[in-house]
PADO-903336 format. One line per 3 residues: number of its first residue (from 1); their letters; for each residue z, y, x negated of C-alpha. Coordinates in nm, 4 decimals. Layout:
! residues N
NUM> a> Z/Y/X; ...
//
This chain:
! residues 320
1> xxx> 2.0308/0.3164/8.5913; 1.7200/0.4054/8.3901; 1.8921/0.7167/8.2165
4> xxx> 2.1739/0.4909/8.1276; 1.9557/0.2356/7.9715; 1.7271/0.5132/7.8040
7> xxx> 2.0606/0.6500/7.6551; 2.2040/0.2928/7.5257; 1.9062/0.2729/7.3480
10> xxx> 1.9191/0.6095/7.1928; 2.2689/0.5807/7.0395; 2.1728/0.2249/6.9158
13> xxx> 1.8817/0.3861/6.7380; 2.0780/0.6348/6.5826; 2.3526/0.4494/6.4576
16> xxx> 2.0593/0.2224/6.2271; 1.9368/0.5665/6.0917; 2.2890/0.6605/5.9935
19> xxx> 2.3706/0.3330/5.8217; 2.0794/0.3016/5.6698; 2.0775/0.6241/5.4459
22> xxx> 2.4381/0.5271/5.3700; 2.2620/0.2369/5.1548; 2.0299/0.2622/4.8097
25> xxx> 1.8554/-0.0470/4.6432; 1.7627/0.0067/4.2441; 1.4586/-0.1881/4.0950
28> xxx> 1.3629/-0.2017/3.7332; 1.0156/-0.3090/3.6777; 0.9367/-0.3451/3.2839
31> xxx> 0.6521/-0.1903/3.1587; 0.4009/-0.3294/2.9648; 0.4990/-0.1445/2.6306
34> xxx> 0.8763/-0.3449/2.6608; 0.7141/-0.7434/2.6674; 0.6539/-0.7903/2.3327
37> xxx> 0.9327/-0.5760/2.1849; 1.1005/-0.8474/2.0230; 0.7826/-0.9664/1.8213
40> xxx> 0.9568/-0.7851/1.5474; 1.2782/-0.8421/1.3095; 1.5465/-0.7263/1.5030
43> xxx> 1.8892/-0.6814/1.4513; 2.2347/-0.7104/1.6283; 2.5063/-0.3733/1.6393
46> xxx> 2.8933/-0.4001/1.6221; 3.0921/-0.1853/1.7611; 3.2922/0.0649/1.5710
49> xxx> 3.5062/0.4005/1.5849; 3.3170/0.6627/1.7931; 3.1134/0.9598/1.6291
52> xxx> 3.1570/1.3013/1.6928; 2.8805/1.5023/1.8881; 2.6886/1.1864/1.9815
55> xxx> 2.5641/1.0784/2.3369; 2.6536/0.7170/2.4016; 2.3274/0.4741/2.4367
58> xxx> 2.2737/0.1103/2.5823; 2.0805/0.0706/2.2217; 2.1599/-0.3070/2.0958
61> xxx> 1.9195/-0.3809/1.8647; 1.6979/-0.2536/1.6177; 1.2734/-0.3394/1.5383
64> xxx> 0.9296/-0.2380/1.4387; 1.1019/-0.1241/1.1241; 0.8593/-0.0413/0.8550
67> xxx> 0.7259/0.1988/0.5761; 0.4218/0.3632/0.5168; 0.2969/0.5708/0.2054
70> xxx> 0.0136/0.8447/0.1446; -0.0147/1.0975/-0.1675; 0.2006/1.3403/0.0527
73> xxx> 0.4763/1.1870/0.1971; 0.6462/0.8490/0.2903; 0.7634/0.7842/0.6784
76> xxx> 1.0574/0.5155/0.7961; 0.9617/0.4039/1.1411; 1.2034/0.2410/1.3728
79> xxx> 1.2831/0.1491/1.7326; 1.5828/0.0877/1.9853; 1.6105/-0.1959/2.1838
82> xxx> 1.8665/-0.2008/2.5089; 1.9570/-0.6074/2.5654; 1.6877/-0.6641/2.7744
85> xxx> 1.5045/-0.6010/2.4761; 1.3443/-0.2787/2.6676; 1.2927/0.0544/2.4394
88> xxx> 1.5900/0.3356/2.4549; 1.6108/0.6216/2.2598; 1.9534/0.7632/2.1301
91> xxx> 2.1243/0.9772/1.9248; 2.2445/0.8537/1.6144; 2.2491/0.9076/1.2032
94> xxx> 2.0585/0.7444/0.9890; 2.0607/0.6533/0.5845; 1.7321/0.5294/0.3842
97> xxx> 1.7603/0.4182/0.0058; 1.4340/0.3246/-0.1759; 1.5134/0.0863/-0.4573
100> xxx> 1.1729/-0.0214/-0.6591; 1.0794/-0.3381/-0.8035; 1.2932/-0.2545/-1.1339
103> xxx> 1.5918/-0.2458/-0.9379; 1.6060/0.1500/-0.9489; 1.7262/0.2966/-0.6446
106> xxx> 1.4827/0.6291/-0.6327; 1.5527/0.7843/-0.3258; 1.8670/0.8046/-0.1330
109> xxx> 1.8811/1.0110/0.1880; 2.0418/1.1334/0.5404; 1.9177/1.2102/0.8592
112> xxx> 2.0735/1.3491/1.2078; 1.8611/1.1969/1.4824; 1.8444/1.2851/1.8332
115> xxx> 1.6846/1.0928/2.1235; 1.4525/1.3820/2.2049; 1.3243/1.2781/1.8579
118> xxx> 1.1933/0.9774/1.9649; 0.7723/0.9314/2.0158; 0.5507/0.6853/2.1597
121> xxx> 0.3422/0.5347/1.9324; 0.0055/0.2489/1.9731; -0.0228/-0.0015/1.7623
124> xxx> -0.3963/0.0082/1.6439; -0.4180/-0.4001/1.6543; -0.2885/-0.4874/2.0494
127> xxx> -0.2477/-0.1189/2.1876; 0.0655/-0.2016/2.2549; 0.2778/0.1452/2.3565
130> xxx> 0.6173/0.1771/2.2096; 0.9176/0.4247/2.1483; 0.9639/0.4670/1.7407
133> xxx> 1.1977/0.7382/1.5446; 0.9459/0.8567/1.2767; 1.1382/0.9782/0.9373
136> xxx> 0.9096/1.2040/0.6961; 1.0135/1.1678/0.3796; 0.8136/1.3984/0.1006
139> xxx> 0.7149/1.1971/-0.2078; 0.8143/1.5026/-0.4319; 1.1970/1.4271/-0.3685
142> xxx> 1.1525/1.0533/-0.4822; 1.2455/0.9698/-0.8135; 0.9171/0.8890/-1.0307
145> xxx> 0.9404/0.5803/-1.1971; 0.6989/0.2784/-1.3258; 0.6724/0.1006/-1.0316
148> xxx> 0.4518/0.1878/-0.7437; 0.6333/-0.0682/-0.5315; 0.9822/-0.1594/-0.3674
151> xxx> 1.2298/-0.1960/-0.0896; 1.3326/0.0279/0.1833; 1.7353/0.0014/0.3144
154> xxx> 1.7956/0.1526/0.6703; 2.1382/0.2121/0.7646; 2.2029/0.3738/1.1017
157> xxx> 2.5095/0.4202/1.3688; 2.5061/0.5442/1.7197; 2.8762/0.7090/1.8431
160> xxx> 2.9935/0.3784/1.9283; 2.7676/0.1254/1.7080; 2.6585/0.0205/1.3820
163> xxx> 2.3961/-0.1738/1.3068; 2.3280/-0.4445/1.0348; 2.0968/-0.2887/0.7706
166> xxx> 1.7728/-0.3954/0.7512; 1.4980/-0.3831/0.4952; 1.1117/-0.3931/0.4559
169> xxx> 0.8873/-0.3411/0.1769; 0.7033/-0.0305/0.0748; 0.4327/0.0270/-0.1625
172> xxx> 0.2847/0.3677/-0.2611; 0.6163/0.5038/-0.4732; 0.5223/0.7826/-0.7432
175> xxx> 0.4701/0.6557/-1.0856; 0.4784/0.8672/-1.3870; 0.1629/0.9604/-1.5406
178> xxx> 0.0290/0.8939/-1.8420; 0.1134/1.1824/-2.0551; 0.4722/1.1599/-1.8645
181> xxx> 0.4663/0.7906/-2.0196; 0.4282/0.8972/-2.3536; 0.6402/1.1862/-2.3366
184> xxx> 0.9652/0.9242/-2.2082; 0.8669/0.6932/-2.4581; 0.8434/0.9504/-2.7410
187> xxx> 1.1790/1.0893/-2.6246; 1.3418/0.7178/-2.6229; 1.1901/0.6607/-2.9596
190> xxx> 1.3425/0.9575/-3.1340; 1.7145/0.8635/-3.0188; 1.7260/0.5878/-3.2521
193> xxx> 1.4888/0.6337/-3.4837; 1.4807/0.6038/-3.8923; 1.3986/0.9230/-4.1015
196> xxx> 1.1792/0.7849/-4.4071; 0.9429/1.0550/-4.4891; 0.7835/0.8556/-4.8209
199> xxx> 0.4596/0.9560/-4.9640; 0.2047/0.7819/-5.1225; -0.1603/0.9026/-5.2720
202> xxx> -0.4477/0.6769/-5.3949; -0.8070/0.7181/-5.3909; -0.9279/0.9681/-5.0645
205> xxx> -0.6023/0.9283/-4.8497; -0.2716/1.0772/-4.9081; -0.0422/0.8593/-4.6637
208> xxx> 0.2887/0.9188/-4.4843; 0.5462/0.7084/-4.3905; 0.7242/0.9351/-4.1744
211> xxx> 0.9572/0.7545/-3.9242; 1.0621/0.3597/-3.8191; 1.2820/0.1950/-3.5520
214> xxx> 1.2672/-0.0407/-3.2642; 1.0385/0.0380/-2.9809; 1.0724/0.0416/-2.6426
217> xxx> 0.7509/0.1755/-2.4245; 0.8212/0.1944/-2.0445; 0.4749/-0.0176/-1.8742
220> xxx> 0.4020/-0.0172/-1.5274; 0.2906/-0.4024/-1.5077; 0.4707/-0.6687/-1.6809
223> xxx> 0.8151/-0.7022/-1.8534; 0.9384/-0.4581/-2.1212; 0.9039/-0.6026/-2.4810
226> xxx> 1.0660/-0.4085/-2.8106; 0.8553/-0.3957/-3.1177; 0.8621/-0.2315/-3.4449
229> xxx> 0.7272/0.1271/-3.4430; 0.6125/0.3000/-3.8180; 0.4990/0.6511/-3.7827
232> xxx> 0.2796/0.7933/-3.9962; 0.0282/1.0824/-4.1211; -0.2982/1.0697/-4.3055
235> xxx> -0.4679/1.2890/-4.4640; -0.8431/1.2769/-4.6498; -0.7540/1.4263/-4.9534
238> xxx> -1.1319/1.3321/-5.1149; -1.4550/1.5918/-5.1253; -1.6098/1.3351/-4.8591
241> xxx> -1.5684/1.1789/-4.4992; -1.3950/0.8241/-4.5567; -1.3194/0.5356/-4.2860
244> xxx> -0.9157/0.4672/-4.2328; -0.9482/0.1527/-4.1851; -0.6096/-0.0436/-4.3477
247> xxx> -0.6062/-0.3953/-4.4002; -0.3523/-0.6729/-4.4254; -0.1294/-0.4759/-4.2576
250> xxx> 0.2308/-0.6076/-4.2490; 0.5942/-0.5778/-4.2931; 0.8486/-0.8054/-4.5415
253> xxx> 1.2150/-0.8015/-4.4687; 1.4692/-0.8789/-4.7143; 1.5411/-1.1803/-4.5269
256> xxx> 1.2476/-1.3389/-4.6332; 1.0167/-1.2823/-4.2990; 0.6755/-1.1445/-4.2356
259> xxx> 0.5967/-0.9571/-3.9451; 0.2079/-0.8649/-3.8377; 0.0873/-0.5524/-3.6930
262> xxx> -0.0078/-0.5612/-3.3010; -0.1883/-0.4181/-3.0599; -0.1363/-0.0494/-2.9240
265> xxx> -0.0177/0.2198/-3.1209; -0.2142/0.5340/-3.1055; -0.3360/0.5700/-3.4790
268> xxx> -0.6838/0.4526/-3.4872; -0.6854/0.1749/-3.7473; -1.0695/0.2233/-3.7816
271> xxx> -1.1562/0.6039/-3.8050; -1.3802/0.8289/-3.9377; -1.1276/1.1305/-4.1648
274> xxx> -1.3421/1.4721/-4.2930; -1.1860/1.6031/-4.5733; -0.8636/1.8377/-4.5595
277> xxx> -0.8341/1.6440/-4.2346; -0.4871/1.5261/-4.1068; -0.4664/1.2303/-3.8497
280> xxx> -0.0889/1.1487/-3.7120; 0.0432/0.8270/-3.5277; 0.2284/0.5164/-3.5064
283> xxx> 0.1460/0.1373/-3.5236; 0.3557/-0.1101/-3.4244; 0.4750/-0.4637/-3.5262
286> xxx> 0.6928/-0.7738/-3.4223; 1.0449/-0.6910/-3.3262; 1.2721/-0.7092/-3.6743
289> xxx> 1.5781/-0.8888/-3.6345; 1.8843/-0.6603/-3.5953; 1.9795/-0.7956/-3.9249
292> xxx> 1.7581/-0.7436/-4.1730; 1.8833/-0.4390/-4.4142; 1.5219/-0.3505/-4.5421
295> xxx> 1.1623/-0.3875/-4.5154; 0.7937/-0.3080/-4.7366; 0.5327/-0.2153/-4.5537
298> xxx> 0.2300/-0.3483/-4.7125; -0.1761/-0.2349/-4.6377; -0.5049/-0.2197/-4.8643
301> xxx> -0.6871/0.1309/-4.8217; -0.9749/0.2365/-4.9907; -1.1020/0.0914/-5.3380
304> xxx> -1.1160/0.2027/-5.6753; -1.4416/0.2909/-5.9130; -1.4448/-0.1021/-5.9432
307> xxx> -1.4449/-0.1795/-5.6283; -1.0739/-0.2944/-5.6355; -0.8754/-0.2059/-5.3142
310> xxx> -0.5903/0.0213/-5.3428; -0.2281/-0.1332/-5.2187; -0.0016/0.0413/-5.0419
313> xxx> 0.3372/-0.0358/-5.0745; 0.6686/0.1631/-4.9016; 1.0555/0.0579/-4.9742
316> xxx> 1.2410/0.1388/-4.6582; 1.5958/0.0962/-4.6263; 1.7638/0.0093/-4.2624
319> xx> 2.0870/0.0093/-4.2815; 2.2963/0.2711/-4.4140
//
């Protein structure tokens, strides 16, 4: 009777062992780096036609989206989101366009990115952990322009999903230097520009009209403004140094309207000239109406034995 009893219990022992590995129970416990993952802009995917060579991913939205510049290179950071708003990685392709703050799009560009791409990154202020896609992108292929600033489009699709794009602002684009300034502007300048090429000679300066026309200079603050540009030469034509220093500079129109000289140019209005010495340059006035079919350029330079000043005076013709 005690075998038999000893043997009951045996098979009833057994038979729990065998159902029990017949049965598996999963748990998910978050981790710390997925509780604040939706503290960032996030956005929603559609669904859409399948892409080609693309593992499928539980990825539903996107965040931590942002841009970062240094002198070398500008990065796109991003991060997946499942619906539990828990970080996934995935494979997917991606599109970035910079536009800056003139509206100029200056960088548009394509990426193939695969979930093995994926890092985890700290953020310096909570030391919170998360899963980002870092994308390098070297300043030297963004367009220079005259803003330093902008926006930064994402567009990116898994094989089954698109999502919304989203945006952020960047600072740090390339901007033209100086001489790369006045180069543009002196190119601009040209296209349009009148051919005058009068002379005029009294007392120590022989003075050149050379070239007129509207004026656009490209700025990297502010709003563009046209002026007037007159280009000229000047040469000390006396046995002794003499200060260029023209007064009452201004322009008459046929039209019956005075325009004054303004700031900027780069022909120092108040300059020391050696003889045989040649100084070029341009000043520039108030726009001149479309309209008006000639000008005189009028300025007092230098003075006579009686202490008179000499007048310059130049005829230019507009229109043709």
């Amino acid at each position: 009777m005690k075998k038999l009893f000893q043997s009951i219990i045996l098979v009833l022992l057994i038979s729990v062992v065998i159902l029990s590995g017949c049965t598996t129970t999963q748990t998910n416990t978050p981790t710390s780096n997925n509780q604040n993952a939706d503290s960032n802009v996030q956005t929603e995917s559609k669904t859409v036609d399948g892409g080609s060579g693309l593992r499928s991913s539980n990825a539903k939205f996107i965040g931590n989206f942002m841009a970062t510049a240094d002198e070398k290179k500008i990065e796109a950071r991003f991060s997946l989101l499942d619906a539990s708003k828990k970080y996934v990685t995935a494979d997917g392709t991606g599109t970035v366009r910079i536009v800056n703050s003139d509206s100029k799009e200056v960088y548009v560009g394509t990426v193939n990115v695969k979930k093995e791409d994926f890092g985890t990154y700290t953020l310096m202020l909570t030391g919170e952990d998360f899963e980002a896609y870092v994308w390098e992108i070297p300043v030297a292929q963004i367009t220079k322009s005259t803003s330093s600033s902008g926006t930064m489009y994402l567009n990116f699709k898994l094989k089954d999903t698109e999502f919304e794009e989203m945006e952020t602002d960047i600072w740090g684009l390339p901007t033209y230097s100086e001489d790369e300034l006045a180069q543009l502007n002196e190119e601009e300048f040209l296209k349009s520009a009148i051919s005058v090429d009068k002379k005029l000679s009294k007392g120590s300066f022989e003075v050149t009209v050379t070239k007129v026309g509207l004026f656009t200079p490209l700025v990297t603050y502010g709003d563009k403004e046209t002026y007037f540009r007159v280009d000229m030469e000047v040469k000390n034509i006396g046995d002794e140094k003499e200060y260029f220093s023209p007064s009452g500079l201004a322009i008459l129109d046929n039209q019956g309207n005075q325009y004054e000289s303004e700031y900027g140019g780069n022909l120092d209005r108040f300059s020391e000239i050696y003889p045989n010495v040649k100084k070029s340059g341009y000043l520039i006035f108030k726009k001149i109406p479309a309209t008006s079919q000639s000008i005189k350029l009028i300025f007092e330079l230098g003075h006579d034995e009686s202490y008179d000043p000499y007048t310059f005076e130049y005829n230019i013709q507009l229109a043709k």
